[in-house]
N, C-alpha and C positions, 0 to 999 in steps of 0.2 A: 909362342907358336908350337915349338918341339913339346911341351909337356902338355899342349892342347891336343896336340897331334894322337899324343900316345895314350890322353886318357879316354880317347875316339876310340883307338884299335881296343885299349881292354876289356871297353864296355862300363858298367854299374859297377862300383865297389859291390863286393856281399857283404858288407855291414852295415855301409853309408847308406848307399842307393837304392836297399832294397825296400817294398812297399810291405809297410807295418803288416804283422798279421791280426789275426781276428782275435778278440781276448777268446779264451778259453773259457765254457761253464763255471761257475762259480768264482771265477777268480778275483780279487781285488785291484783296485784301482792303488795306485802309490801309495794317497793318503791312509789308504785302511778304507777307504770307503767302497760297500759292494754297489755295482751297476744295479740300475733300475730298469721298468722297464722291462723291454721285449729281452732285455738281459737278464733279469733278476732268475733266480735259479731257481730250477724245475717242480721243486719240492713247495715253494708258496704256490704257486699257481695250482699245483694239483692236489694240496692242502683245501681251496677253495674248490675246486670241483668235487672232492670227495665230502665236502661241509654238504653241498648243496645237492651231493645225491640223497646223502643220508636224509637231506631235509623234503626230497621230492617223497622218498621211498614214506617217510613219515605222514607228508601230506594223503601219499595217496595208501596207507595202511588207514588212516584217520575215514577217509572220505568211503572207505568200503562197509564199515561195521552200518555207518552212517545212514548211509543208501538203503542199505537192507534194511536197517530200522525203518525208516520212515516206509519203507513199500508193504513191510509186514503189520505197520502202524495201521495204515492206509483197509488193507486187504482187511485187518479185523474189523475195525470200525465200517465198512460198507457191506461186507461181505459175510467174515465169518460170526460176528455176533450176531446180527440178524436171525442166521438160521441156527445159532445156537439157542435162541430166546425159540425160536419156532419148535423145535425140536423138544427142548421143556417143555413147552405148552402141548403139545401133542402127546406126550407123556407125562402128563398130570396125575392123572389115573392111575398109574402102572402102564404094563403093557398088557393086562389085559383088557383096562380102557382104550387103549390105543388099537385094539386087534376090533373089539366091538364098534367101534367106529370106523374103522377101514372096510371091514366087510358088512357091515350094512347093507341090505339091497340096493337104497337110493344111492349108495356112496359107489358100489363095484359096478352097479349100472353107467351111471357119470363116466367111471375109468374105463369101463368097457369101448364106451362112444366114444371118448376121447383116445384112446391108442388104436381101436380101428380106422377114424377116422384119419386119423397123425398119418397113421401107414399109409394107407391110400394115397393120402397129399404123398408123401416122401415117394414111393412109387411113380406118378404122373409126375414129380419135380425131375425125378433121379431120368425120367427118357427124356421130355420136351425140354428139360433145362439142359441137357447135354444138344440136345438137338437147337436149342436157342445159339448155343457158345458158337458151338459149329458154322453158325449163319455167318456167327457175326467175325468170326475170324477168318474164314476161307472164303467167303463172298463178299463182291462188290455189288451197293445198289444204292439208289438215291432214300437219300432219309437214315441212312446208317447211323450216325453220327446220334439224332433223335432218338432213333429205337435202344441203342445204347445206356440212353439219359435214362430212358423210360422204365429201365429193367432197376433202377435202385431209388423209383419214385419210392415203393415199399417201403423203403428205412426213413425215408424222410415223412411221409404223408400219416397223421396218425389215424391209429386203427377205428378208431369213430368214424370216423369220414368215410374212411373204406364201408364200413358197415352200412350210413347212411345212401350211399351211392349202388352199394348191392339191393340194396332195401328197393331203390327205386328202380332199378334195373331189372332186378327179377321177383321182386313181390306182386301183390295182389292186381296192381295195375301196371303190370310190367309191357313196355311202349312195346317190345320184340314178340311178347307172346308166352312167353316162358318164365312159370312163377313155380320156383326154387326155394320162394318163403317158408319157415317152420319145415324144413325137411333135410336128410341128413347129407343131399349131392346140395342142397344151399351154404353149407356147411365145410364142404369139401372145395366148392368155390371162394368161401372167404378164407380160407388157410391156403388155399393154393397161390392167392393174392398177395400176402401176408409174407410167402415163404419161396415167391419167385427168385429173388435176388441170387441166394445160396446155390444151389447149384452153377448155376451159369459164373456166376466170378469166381465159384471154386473149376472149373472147368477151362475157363477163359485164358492161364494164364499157360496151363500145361500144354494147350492147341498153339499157343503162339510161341513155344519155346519148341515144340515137338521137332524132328530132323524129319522133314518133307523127301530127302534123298532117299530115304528107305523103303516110303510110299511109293515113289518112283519107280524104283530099282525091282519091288514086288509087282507094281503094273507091268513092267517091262520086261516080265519073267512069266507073263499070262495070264495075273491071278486079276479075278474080277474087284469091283467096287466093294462090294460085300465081305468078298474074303479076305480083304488087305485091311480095311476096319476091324472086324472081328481078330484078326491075330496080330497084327499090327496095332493100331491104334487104340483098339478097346483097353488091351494089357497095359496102357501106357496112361490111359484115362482112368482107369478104374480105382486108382486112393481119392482121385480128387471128386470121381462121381461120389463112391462111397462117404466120403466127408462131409460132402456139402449136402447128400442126402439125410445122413443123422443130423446133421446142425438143422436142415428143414424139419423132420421129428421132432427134435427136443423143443426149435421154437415153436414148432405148431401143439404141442403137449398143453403149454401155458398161454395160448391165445384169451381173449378175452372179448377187445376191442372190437376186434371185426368179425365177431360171428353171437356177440349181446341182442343184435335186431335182426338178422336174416335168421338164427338159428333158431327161434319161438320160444326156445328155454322149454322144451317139453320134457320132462321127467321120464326117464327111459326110450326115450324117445330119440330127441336132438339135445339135451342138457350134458354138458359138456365140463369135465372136473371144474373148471375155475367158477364158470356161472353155482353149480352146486356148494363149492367153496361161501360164495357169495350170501348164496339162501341160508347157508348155515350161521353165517353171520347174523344175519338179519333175524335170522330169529331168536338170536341170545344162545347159538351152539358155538361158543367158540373152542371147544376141544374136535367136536368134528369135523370143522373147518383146519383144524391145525393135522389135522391127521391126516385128512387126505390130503393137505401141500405137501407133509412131508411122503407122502406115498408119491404124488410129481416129482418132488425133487429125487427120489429115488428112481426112477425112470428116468432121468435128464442122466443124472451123475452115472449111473450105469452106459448110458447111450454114452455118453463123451469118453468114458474111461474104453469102453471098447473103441472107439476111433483112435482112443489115443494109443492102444496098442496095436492096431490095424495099420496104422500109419508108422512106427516104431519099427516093426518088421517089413515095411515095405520099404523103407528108406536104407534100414541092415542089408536087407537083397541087392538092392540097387549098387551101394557101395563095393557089399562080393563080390559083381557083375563087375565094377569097374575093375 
């Protein structure tokens, strides 16, 4: 009882009683053996992390050359051979084959009707497709939803069908009264068809992101409907009117489809680069069929490289602003 008593009052021996400690990193066990396990020391475990960066960083070194191969694979074979085979052929000749066949009467005539006409469409696109966006993002009405579908039938619907549908619409027995047929606003109607979509879904996306507080804040400050547009809203719409206007140009340049039957194919008239492209075929010209594509492609790649700088220093502004 007395040596129960007193080994109460001293407590725990400190060498008997006290509770093991934790081994130490690296340490060994009696026999010579190291711990395993959530034991095993730091150097295997991060042995195997540094194995498997080396082998991510290798996979994804591997997978970058790779990528880019196959996309510039890709691009050659759809894109850049093509028009490099166009481009030989247009310069068969030399280039003073290739200058005699571009300026042609029937060939600068063709290009004439087709880039006035282009402009024109790009014009009436670049107001009523800003004015389409407009509708469809700050107003409510019944049938939104529809009209919406409606604006990107163009990409789906092929341009034949458009053509035969204008044909009947406004040709010779046009049911409304008005025959547009073989003339050059029949013309400006089927590229206008053709080329709706572009504007309004380039337009579409910068109305719905736009900060409506600022509109606000200038009505509430006096300024009329007109004036809060024009300085407000214009500056803020104006890369993507811009954009979506050249991308209508460049695709109305190379139409074909939908203006083959309402246009009549008149020879300085309503004939239009591709249809002239076309005749030159047909009649065993294939150097001045190759001349004047690449004289389109040279209008396209011009128009787009200007957007792509248009767009370049608008985007550089924006970010100074920020």
């Amino acid at each position: 009882m007395t040596s129960d008593t007193d080994q109460q009052r001293r407590g725990p021996h400190p060498e008997t009683d006290a509770a093991p400690l934790p081994p130490r990193p690296g340490a060994t066990a009696p026999d010579g053996i190291r711990p395993r396990g959530d034991d095993a020391p730091h150097g295997a475990g991060s042995g195997g992390a540094a194995r498997r960066t080396r082998h991510g960083k290798g996979l994804r070194g591997l997978r970058r050359p790779l990528g880019i191969g196959i996309v510039t694979l890709w691009l050659s074979v759809i894109v850049l051979l093509p028009l490099a085979a166009l481009t030989v052929a247009a310069f068969d000749e030399g280039l003073a084959g290739f200058w005699e066949a571009v300026t042609a009467p029937a060939a600068l005539a063709s290009l004439w009707v087709t880039v006035l006409v282009s402009a024109v469409v790009a014009l009436i696109n670049a107001v009523l497709g800003t004015l389409v966006a407009w509708v469809l993002v700050r107003d409510e009405f019944r049938g939104k939803r529809f009209v919406n579908a409606v604006i990107d039938l163009p990409f789906a619907l092929p341009t034949i069908v458009a053509s035969i549908v204008l044909l009947s619409l406004y040709g010779p027995n046009s049911p409304i009264g008005v025959e547009l047929n073989a003339t050059r606003w029949g013309l400006v109607v089927a590229l206008l068809f053709v080329t709706l979509p572009f504007v309004v879904r380039s337009v579409q996306p910068v109305l719905i992101e736009a900060d409506r507080e600022v509109e606000e804040a200038a009505a509430s400050l006096g300024a009329t409907t007109w004036t809060t547009f024009r300085r407000i809203v214009l500056p803020t719409l104006a890369p993507a009117i811009l954009s979506g206007t050249g991308l209508a140009f460049a695709r109305a340049i190379g139409e074909y489809g939908s203006v083959v039957l309402i246009g009549g194919n008149i020879p300085r008239e309503t004939q239009v680069a591709s249809q002239y492209i076309q005749q030159q075929i047909e009649i065993d010209r294939p150097l001045n069929a190759a001349a004047v594509s690449v004289a389109l492609l040279a209008i396209a790649f011009v128009t787009l490289l200007l957007l792509r700088v248009v767009s370049s220093r608008s985007q550089r502004r924006e970010e100074r602003d920020a």
